[in-house]
C-alpha atoms as an extended CHARMM CRD file, in Angstrom:
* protein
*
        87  EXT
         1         1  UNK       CA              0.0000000000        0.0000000000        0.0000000000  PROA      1               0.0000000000
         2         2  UNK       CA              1.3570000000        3.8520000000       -0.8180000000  PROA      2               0.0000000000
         3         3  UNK       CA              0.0610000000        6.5470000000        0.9090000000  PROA      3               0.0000000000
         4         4  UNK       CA              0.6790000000       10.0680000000       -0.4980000000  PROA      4               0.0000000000
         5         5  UNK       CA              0.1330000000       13.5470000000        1.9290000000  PROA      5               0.0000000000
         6         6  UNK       CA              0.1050000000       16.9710000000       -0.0450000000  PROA      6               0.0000000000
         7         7  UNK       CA              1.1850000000       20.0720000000        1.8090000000  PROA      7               0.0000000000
         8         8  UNK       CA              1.4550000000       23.7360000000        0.8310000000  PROA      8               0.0000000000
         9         9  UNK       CA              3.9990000000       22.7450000000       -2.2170000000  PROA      9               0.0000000000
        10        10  UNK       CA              5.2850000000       19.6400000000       -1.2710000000  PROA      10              0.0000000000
        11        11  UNK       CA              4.3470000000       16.1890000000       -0.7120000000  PROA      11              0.0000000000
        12        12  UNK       CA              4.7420000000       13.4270000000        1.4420000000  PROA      12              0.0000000000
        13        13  UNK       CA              4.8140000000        9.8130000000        0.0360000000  PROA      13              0.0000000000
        14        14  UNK       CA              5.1710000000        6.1970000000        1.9030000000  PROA      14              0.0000000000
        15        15  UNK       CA              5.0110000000        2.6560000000        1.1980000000  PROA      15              0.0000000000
        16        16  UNK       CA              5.4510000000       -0.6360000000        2.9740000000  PROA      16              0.0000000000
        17        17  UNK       CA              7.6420000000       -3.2780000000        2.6160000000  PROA      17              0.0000000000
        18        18  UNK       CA              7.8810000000       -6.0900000000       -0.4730000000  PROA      18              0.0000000000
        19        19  UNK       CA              6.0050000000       -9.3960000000       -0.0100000000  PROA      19              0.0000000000
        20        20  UNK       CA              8.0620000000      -11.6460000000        1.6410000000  PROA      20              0.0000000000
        21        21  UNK       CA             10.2110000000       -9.3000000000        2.8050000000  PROA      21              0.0000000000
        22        22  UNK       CA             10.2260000000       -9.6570000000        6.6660000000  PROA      22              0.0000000000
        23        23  UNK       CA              9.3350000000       -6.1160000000        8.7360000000  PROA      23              0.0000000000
        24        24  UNK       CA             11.8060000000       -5.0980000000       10.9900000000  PROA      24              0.0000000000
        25        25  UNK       CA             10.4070000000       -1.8700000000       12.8530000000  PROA      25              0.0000000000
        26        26  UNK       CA             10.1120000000        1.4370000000       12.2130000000  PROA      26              0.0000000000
        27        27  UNK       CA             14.3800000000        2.4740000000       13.9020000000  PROA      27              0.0000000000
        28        28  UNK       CA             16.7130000000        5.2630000000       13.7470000000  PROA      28              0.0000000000
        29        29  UNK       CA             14.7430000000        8.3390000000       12.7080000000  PROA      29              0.0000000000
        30        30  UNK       CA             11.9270000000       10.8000000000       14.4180000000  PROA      30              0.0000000000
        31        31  UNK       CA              8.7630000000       12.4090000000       12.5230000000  PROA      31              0.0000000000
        32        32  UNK       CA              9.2130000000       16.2900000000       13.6710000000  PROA      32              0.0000000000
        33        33  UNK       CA              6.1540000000       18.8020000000       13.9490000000  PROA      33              0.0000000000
        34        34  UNK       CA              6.3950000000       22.4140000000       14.7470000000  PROA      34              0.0000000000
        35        35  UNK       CA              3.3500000000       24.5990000000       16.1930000000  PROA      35              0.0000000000
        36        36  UNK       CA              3.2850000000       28.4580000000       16.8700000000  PROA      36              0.0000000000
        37        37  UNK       CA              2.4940000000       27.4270000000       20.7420000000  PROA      37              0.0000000000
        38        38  UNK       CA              3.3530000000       25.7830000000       23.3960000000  PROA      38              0.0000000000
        39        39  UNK       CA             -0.2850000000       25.2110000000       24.2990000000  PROA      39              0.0000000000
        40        40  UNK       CA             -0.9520000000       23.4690000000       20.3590000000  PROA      40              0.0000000000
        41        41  UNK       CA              2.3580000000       21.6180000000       20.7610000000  PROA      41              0.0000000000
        42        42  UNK       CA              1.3920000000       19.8640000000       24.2010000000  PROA      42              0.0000000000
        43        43  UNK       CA             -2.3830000000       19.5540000000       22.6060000000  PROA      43              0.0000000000
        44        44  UNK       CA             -1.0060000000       17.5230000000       19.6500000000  PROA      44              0.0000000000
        45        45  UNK       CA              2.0420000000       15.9060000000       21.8380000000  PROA      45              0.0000000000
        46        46  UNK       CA             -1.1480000000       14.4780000000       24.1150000000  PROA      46              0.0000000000
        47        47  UNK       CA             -3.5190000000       13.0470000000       21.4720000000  PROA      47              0.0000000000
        48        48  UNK       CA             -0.9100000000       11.3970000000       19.3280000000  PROA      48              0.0000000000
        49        49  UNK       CA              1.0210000000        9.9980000000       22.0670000000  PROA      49              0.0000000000
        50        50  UNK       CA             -2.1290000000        8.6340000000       23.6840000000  PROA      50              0.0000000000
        51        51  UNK       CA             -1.7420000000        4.6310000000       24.1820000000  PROA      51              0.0000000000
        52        52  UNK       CA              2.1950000000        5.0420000000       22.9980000000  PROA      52              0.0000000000
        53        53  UNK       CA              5.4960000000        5.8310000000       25.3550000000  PROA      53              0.0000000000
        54        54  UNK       CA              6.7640000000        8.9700000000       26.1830000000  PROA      54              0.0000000000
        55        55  UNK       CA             10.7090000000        9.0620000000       26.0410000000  PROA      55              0.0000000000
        56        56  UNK       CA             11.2970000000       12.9090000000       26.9390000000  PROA      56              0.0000000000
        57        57  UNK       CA              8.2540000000       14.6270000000       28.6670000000  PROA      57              0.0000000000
        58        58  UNK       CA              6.9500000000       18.1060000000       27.2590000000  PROA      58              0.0000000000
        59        59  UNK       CA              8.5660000000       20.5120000000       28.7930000000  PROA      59              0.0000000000
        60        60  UNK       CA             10.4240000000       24.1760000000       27.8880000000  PROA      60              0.0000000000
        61        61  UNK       CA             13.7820000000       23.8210000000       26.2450000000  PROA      61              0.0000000000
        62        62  UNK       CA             16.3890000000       26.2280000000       25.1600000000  PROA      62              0.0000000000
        63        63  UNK       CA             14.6410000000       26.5740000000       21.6920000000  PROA      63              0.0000000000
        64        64  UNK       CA             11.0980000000       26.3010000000       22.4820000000  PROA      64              0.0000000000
        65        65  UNK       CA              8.3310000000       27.3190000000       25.0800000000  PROA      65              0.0000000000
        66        66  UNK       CA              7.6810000000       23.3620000000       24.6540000000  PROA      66              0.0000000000
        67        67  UNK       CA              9.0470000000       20.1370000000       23.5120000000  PROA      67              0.0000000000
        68        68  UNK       CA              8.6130000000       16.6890000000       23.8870000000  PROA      68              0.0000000000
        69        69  UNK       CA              9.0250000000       12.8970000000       22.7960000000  PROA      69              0.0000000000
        70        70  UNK       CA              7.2780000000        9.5440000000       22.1710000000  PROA      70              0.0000000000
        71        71  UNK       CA              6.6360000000        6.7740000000       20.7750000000  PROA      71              0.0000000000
        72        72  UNK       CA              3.2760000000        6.6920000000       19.7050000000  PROA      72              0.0000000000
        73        73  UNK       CA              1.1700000000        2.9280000000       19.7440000000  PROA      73              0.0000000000
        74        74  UNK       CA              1.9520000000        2.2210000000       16.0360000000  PROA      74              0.0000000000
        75        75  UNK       CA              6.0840000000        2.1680000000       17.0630000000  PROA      75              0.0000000000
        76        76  UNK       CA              6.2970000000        5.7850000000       14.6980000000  PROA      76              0.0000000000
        77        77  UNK       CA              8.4470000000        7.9560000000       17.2700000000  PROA      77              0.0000000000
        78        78  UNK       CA              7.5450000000       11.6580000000       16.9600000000  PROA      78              0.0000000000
        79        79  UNK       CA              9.3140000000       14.8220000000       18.6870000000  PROA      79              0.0000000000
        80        80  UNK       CA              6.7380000000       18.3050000000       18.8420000000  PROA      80              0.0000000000
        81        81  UNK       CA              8.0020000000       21.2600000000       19.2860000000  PROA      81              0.0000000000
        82        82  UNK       CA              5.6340000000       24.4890000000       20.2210000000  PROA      82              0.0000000000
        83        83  UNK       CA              6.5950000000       28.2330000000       20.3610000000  PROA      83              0.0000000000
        84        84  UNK       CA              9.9650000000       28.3010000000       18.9100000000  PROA      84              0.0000000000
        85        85  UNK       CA             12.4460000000       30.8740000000       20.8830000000  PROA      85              0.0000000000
        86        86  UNK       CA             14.0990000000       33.9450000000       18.4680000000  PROA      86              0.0000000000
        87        87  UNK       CA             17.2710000000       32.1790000000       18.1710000000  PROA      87              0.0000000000
């Protein structure tokens, strides 16, 4: 199956593995989303992470008002960042 996400421009396209060919996990790379607020951040961090693990709370960082990772219950590990500090 293919799955194909358009976004202002650009687009986002995904597939699964070959028959046959044995699935291994999803390892070695975070999905990243960015939101004007904290308050949207920790909204989205909360619904996508429900049922999954959380591997770095959301909290304020250096470079955000919030940020935070999981795992969410499909194995896809996210990091969600919400009102990015003037750097």
């Amino acid at each position: 199956m293919h799955a194909r996400l358009t976004f202002d421009g650009g687009m986002l396209m995904a597939s699964d593995t070959m028959a046959g060919q044995a699935y291994e996990g999803m390892k070695n790379f975070s999905l990243s989303l960015m939101y004007p607020t904290a308050a949207e951040g920790k909204r989205i961090f909360d619904a996508l992470g429900q049922g999954g693990k959380v591997t770095m709370p959301f909290d304020k960082t250096f470079w955000a008002e919030g940020f935070g990772m999981f795992v969410d219950r499909f194995g896809t590990p996210w990091m969600v960042n919400g009102g990015m500090t003037p750097m």
